[in-house]
C-alpha positions in Angstrom: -7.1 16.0 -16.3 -3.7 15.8 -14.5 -4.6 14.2 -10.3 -0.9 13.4 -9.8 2.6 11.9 -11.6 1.8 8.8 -9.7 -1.5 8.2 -11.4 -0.3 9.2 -14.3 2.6 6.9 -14.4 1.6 3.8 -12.5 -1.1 2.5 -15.1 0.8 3.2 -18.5 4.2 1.7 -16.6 1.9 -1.6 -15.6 0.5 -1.7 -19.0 4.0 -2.1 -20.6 5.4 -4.7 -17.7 1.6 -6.7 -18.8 2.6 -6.8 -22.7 5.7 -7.9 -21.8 5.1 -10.4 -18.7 2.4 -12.8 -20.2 3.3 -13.1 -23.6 6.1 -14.5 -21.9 4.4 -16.8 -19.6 2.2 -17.7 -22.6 5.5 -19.1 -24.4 6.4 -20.4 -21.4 3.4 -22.5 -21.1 2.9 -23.1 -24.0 6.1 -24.7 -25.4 6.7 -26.6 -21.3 7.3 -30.2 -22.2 9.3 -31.1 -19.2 5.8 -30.8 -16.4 2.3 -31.4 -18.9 -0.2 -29.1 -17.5 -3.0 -30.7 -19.5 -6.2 -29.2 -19.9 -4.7 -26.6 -16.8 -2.9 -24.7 -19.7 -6.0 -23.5 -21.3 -7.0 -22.0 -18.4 -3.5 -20.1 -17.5 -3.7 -19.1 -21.2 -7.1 -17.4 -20.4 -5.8 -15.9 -17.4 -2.7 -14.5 -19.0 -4.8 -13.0 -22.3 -7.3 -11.5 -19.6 -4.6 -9.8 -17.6 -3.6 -7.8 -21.1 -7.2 -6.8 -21.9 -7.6 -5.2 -18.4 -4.0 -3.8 -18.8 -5.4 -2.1 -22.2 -8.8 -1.3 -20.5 -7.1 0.7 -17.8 -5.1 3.0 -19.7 -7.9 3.4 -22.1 -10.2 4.6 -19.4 -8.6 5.8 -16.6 -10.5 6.4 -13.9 -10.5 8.0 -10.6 -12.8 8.1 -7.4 -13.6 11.4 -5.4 -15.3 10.6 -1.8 -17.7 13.6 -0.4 -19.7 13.1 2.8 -22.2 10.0 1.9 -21.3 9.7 -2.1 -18.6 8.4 -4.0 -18.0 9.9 -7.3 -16.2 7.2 -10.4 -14.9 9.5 -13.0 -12.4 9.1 -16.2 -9.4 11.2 -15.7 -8.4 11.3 -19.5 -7.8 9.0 -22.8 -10.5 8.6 -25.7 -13.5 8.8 -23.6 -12.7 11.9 -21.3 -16.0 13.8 -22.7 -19.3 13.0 -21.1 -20.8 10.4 -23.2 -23.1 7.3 -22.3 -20.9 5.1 -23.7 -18.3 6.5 -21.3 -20.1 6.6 -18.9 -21.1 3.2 -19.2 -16.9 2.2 -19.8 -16.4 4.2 -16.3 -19.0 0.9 -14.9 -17.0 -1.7 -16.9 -14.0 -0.1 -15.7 -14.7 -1.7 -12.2 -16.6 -4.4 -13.3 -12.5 -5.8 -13.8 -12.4 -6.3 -10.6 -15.8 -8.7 -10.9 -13.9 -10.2 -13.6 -10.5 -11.2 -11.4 -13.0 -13.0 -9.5 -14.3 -14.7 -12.0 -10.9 -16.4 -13.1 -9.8 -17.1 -9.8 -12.8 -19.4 -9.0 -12.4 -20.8 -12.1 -9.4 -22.1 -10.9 -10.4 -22.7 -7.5 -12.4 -24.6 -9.1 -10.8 -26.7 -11.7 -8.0 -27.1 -8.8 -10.5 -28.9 -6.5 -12.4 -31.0 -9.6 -8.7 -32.3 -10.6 -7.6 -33.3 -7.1 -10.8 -35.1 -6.1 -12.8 -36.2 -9.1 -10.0 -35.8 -11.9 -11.4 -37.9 -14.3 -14.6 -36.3 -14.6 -12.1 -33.1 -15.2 -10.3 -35.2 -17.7 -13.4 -36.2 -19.5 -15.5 -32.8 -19.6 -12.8 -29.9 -19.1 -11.9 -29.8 -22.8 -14.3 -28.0 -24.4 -17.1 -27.4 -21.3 -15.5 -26.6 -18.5 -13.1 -23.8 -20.3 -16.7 -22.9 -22.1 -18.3 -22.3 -18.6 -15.2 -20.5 -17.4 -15.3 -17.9 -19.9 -18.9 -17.5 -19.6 -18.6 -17.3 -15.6 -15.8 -14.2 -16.1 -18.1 -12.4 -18.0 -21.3 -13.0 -15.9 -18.7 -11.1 -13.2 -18.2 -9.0 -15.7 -21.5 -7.7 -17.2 -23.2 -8.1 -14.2 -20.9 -5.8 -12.2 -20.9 -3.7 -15.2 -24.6 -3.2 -16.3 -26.3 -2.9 -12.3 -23.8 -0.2 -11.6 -24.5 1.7 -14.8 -28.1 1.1 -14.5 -28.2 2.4 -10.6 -25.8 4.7 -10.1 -26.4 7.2 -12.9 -24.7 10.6 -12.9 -28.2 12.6 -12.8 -28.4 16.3 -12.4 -29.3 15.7 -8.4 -26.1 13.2 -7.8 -23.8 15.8 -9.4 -25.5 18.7 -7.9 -24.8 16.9 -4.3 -21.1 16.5 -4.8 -20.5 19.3 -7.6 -19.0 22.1 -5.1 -17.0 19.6 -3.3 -15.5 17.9 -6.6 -15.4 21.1 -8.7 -13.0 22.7 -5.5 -10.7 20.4 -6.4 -10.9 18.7 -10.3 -13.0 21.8 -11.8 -15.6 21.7 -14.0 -17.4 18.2 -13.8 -20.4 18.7 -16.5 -18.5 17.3 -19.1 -16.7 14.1 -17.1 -18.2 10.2 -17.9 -18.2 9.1 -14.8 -20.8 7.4 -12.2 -22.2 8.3 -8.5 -23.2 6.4 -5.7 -25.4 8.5 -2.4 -25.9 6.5 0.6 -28.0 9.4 2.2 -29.5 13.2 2.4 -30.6 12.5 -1.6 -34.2 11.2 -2.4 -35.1 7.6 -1.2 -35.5 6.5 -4.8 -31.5 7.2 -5.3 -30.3 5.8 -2.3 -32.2 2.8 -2.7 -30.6 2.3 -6.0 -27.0 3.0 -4.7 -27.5 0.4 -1.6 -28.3 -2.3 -4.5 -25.9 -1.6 -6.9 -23.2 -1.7 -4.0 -25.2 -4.6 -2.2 -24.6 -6.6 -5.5 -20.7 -6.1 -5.9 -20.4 -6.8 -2.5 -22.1 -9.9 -2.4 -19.9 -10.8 -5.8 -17.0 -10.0 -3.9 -17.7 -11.8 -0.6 -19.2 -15.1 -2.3 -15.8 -15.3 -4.3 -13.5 -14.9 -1.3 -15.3 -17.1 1.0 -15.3 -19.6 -2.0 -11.5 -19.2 -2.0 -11.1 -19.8 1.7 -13.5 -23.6 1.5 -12.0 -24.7 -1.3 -8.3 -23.3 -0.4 -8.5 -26.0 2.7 -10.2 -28.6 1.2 -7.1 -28.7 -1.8 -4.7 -28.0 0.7 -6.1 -30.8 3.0 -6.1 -33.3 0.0 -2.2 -32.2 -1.6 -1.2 -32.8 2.7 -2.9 -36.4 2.9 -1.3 -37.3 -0.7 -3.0 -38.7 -3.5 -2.8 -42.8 -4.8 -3.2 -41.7 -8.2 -0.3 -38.9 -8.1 3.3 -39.4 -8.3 5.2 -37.5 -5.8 6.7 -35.6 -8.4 2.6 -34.4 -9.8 2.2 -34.1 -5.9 5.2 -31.4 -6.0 3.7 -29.6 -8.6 0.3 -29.8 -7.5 1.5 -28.2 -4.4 3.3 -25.3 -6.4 0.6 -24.8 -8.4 -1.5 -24.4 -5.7 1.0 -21.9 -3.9 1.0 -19.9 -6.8 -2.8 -19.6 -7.1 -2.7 -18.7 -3.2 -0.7 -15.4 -4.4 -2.5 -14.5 -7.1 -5.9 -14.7 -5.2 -4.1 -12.5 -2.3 -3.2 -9.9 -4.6 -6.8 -8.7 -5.7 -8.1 -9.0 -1.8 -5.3 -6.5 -1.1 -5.4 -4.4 -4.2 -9.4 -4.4 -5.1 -11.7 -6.2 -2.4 -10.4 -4.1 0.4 -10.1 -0.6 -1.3 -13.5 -1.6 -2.7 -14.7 -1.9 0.5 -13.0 0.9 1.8 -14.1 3.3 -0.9 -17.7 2.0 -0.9 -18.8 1.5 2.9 -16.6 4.7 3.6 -19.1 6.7 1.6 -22.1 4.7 2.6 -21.1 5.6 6.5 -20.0 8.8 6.0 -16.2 7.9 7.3 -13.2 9.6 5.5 -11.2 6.2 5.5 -7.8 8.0 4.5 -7.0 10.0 7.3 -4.3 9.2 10.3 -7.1 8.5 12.7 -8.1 4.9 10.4 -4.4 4.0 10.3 -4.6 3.5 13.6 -7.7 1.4 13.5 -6.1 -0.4 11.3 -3.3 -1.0 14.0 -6.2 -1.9 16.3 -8.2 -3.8 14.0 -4.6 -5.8 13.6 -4.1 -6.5 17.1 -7.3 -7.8 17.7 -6.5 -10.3 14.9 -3.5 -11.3 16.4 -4.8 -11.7 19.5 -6.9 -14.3 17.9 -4.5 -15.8 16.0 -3.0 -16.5 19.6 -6.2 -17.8 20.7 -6.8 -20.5 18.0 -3.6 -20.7 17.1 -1.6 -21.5 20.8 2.4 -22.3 19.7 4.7 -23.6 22.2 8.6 -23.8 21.8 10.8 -26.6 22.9 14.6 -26.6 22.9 16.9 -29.6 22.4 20.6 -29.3 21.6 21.4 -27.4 18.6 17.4 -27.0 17.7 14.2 -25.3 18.2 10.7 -27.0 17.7 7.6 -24.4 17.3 4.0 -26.4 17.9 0.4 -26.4 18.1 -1.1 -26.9 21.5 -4.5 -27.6 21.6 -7.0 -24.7 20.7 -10.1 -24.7 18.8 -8.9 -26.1 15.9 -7.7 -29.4 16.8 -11.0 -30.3 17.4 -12.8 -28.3 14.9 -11.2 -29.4 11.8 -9.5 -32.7 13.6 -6.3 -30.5 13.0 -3.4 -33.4 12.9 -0.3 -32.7 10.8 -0.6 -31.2 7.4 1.3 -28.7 5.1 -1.9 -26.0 5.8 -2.0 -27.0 9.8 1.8 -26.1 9.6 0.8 -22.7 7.6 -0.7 -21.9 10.1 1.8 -22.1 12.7 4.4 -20.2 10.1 1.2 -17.6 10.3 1.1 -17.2 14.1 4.7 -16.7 14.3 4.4 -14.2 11.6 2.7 -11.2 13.5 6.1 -10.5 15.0 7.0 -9.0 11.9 3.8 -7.7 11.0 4.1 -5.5 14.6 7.5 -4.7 13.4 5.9 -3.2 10.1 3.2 -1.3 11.9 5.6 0.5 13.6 7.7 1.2 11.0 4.7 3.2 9.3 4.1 4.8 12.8 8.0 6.1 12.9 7.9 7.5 9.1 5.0 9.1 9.6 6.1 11.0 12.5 9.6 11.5 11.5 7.8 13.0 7.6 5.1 15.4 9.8 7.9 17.1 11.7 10.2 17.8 8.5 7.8 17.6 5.5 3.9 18.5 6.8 3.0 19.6 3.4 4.6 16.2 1.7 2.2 14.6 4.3 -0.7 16.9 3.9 -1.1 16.3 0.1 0.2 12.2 -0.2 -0.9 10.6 2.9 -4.5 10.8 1.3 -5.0 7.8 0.5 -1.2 6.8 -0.9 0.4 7.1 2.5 -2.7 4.7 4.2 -2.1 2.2 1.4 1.6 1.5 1.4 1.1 1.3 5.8 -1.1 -1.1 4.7 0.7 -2.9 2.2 4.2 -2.4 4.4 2.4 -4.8 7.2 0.7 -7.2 4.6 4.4 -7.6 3.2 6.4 -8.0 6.8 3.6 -10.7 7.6 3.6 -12.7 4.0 7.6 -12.4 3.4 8.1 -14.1 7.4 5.4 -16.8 6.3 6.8 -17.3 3.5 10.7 -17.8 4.5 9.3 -20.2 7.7 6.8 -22.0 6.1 9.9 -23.2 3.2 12.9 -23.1 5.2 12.0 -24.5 9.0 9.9 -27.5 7.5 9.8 -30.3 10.2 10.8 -33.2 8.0 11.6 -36.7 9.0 15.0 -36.3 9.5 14.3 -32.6 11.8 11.2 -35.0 13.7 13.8 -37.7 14.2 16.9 -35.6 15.9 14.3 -33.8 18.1 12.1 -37.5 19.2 13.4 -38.5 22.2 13.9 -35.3 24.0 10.1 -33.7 22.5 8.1 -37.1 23.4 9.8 -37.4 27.2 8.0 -34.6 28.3 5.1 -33.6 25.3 4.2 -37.5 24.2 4.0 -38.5 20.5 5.3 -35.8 17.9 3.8 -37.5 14.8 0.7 -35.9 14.7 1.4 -32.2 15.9 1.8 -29.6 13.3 5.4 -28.1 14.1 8.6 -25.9 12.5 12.0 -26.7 13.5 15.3 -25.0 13.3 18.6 -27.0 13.9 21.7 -25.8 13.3 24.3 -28.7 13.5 24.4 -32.5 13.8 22.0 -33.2 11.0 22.3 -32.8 7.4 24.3 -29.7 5.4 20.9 -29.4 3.4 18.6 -28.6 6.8 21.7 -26.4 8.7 22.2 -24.2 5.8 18.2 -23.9 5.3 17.7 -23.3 9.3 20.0 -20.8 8.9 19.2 -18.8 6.1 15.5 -18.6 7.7 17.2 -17.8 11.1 19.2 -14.8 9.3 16.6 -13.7 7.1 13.9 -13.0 9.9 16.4 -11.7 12.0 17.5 -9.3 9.4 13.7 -7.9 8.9 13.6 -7.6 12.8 17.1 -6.1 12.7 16.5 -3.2 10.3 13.3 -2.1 12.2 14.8 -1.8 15.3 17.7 0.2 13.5 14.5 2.5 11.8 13.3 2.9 15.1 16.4 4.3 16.1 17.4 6.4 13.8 14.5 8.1 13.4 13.4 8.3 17.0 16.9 10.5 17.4 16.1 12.5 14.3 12.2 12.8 15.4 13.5 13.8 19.4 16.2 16.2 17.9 13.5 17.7 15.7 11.0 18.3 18.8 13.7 19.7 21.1 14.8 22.2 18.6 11.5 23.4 18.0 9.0 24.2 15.0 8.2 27.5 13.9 4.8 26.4 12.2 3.6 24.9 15.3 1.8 26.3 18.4 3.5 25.5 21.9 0.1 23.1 22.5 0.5 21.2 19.2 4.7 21.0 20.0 3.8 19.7 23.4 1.0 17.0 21.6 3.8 15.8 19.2 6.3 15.0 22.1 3.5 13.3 23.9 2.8 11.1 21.0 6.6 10.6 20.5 6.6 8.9 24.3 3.7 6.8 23.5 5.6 5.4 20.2 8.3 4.5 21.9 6.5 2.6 24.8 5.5 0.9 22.1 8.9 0.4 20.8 10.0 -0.9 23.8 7.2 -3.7 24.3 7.8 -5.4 20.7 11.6 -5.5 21.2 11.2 -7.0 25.3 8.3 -9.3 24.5 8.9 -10.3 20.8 12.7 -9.2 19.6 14.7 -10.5 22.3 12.5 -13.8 22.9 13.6 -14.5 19.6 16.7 -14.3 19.4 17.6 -15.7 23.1 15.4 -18.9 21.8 16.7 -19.0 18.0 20.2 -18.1 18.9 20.4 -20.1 22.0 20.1 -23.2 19.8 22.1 -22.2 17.2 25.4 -21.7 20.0 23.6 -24.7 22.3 23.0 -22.6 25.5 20.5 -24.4 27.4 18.0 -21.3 28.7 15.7 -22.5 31.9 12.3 -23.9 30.5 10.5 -21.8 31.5 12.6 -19.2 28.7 11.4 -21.1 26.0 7.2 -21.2 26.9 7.8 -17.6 28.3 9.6 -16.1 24.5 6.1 -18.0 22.8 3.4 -16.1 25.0 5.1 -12.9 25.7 4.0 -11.7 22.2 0.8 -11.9 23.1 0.7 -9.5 25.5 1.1 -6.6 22.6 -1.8 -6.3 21.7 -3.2 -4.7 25.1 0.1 -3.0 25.9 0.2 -1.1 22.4 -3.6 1.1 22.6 -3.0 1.1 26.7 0.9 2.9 26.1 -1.1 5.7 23.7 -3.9 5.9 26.4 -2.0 6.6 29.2 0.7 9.1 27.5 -2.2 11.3 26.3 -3.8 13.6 28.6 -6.9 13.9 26.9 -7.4 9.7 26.6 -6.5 9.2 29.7 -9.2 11.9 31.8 -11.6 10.3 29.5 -10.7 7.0 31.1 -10.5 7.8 34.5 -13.4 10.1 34.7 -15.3 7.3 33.0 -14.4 4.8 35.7 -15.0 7.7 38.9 -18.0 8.0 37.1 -17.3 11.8 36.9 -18.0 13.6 33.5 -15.2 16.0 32.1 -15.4 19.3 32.2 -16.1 20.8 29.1 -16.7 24.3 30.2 -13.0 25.3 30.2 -11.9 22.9 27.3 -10.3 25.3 24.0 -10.9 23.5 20.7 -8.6 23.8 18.2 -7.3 22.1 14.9 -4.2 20.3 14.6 -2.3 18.0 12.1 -1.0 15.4 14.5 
């Protein structure tokens, strides 16, 4: 069954990068003599020979999900076990039960990470052969346990096909002879939504116990590689710290690519919510500003100028006294974090101007993609604005001794001791070639991802205005008039971003870098102005819609709308 080139393509191009990619990095590990992982390399070994069995397991079985009111239909697309079969229908439950398996490795070595930092001779002593015994036997507890409660409660009876067979068969024909499996969160009999609520309360709880596990032990490793270790040279400490940096990618990559749409898939059906439609991208833009609005609550930064550099820090907030927050690599993270929601604004926009700018000159492109592939890579488009600024601040503006040193005197006349605030800094002359050409390159490389959005915005706001003024024959004067509307309330929110987030930057990063002494009251202003986004970015689509904004005022007159006169009609917005 052909669904699209892209799920065609995607699996069988990954599966060649995977045969090629690990037996690499098993080499590489292997035959390392320089660094001696120890025991560690058995583990990476495991990971690296499970990564090609899912890599085969996924082009074997192919699979596909089909979402229909309160259900959620897992079916193989193609490959050896097309054909309805138990055993294929049973490979459709193992199928997923991969992603119970990723989270199996990764707290292995959440585990063995923690063990090795804080009791490593007890790691030393027992790892070889137990602990990689119990690992293997804890990825396939995730694995059969994922894979045996979903194919044991969400069978593919006649009633679950019969309650999504005109909806699937519109679209995928036939679906008698399809392996596949089907959860029904409601309008079936009790006995099968019972039995779809605990085969998808049991994943979830997999999922969730692993993540949280990731998050407590994540800070208690990152806590002990920032205090530094008796036992550890600082070259171990280095790598230690790599290592760790390395397992705080890989453990990001399945939240993004299989806990959420997990969730999204599952809990969409259970609530009967179509989660790939533009309405949920812009909860997703919501649900992101409320985040950062609490990433400006706990996380409070202030900026201070001196000379040729600029100093970002903590100030107060919950978690100084919480988790005694004084200076450490994660506390500093953090910070790198907070700052990092700039560009994560800059990438929701960017997926607001594309879409606009592709409904006006390709509808039907966006009609038949958008579901769900357009949603994901909005998604993935902020996730990789925010991780690429953290990244590129947390390694390049790191407040060493010789940064704290340059910036003493004039940070501790008017803040007090510096030594135990979590802090970035940027200078640009007077110190060291090594910091001014690292400043710099982090100066021009987040400048550059806030430069080429506001270009985007540009562009394509002259293309999308040209567009609307000329017209569109395949649109009614009330959906041309909607589309305008909705073009105004994108760029107020253009305009916000770039006044309370673009140009603080630049005034503040730039001021240091050419020494122009701004008033201080420039450099607290450009750190709280951001967080005033948030409430300007839903209030700028309220008030530039007609429709939102009645609802609001007739709310607050206490005056209900009038309904009687209201036309409802259809339109792709």
């Amino acid at each position: 069954m052909f669904i699209n080139w892209a799920h065609f393509i995607i699996p069988k191009f990954s599966l060649i990068l995977t045969l090629i990619a690990n037996p690499i990095f098993i080499y590489l590990i292997h035959t390392e003599k320089s660094f001696q992982f120890g025991s560690y390399k058995y583990l990476l070994l495991f990971f690296a020979i499970f990564n090609l069995i899912a890599a085969i397991f996924d082009t074997l079985v192919p699979c596909y999900v089909h979402i229909y009111r309160y259900s959620a239909v897992y079916f193989i697309l193609d490959g050896p076990f097309f054909e309805k079969s138990r055993i294929g229908e049973f490979l459709v439950a193992g199928r997923c039960a991969l992603i119970g398996g990723t989270y199996g490795v990764l707290n292995s070595h959440f585990v063995y990470r923690f063990l090795s930092l804080n009791n490593h001779h007890f790691v030393n002593q027992y790892f070889l052969p137990y602990g990689l015994i119990l690992s293997v036997l804890w990825v396939l507890f995730h694995f059969f346990s994922w894979a045996i409660i979903t194919d044991l409660l969400m069978l593919p009876d006649l009633a679950s096909r019969n309650y999504a067979r005109e909806s699937f068969e519109k679209i995928y024909g036939s679906m008698e002879n399809l392996s596949m499996k089907i959860a029904i969160y409601s309008e079936v009999s009790t006995e099968k939504v019972v039995d779809s609520w605990l085969g998808t309360s049991w994943v979830t709880l997999l999922n969730s116990y692993s993540v949280v596990l990731y998050f407590v032990l994540g800070y208690k490793i990152m806590t002990s590689l920032s205090r530094g270790l008796d036992y550890m040279s600082p070259r171990t400490l280095l790598m230690q710290r790599r290592l760790f940096y390395a397992l705080a990618i890989q453990t990001v990559i399945p939240i993004c690519v299989s806990f959420m749409p997990t969730v999204f898939v599952s809990y969409g059906a259970a609530l009967g919510i179509h989660v790939f439609s533009y309405k949920y991208l812009l909860y997703f833009f919501a649900l992101f500003n409320i985040i950062a609005s609490l990433a400006d609550t706990l996380v409070p930064v202030c900026v201070h100028a001196y000379r040729y550099a600029t100093v970002f820090f903590t100030v107060n907030g919950p978690f100084s006294e919480i988790m005694k927050f004084q200076k450490s690599s994660f506390g500093e993270f953090l910070l790198s974090g907070r700052c990092a929601f700039i560009s994560g604004t800059y990438g929701i926009l960017n997926s607001h101007f594309i879409y606009r700018y592709l409904s006006l000159k390709n509808h039907h492109f966006v009609a038949e993609y958008f579901n769900p592939y357009g949603l994901i890579l909005s998604v993935l488009l902020v996730v990789v604005h925010w991780t690429l600024w953290v990244v590129v601040a947390d390694i390049t503006m790191v407040a060493d001794l010789e940064s704290r040193n340059y910036v003493r005197v004039s940070f501790e006349k008017v803040y007090g001791s510096l030594e135990g605030l979590n802090m970035k800094t940027v200078i640009f002359s007077e110190v060291s070639s090594q910091v001014v050409y690292r400043s710099w390159f982090g100066t021009l490389f987040v400048t550059a991802l806030a430069s080429y959005s506001i270009t985007l915005y540009f562009v394509l706001g002259y293309k999308i205005m040209s567009s609307l003024n000329q017209g569109l024959d395949y649109m009614s004067d009330r959906t041309l008039q909607m589309q305008r509307r909705l073009f105004w309330a994108l760029a107020i929110q253009t305009a916000i971003p770039i006044c309370v987030s673009f140009m603080p930057c630049i005034l503040v990063l730039y001021g240091s870098a050419f020494r122009i002494d701004f008033l201080s009251w420039v450099n607290w202003m450009s750190s709280v102005a951001v967080s005033f986004f948030p409430f300007l970015d839903p209030l700028a689509i309220t008030m530039c819609l007609p429709t939102l904004r009645h609802r609001i005022f007739c709310r607050l007159r206490n005056i209900s709308p009038n309904f009687s006169n209201r036309v409802y009609s259809s339109s792709r917005i």
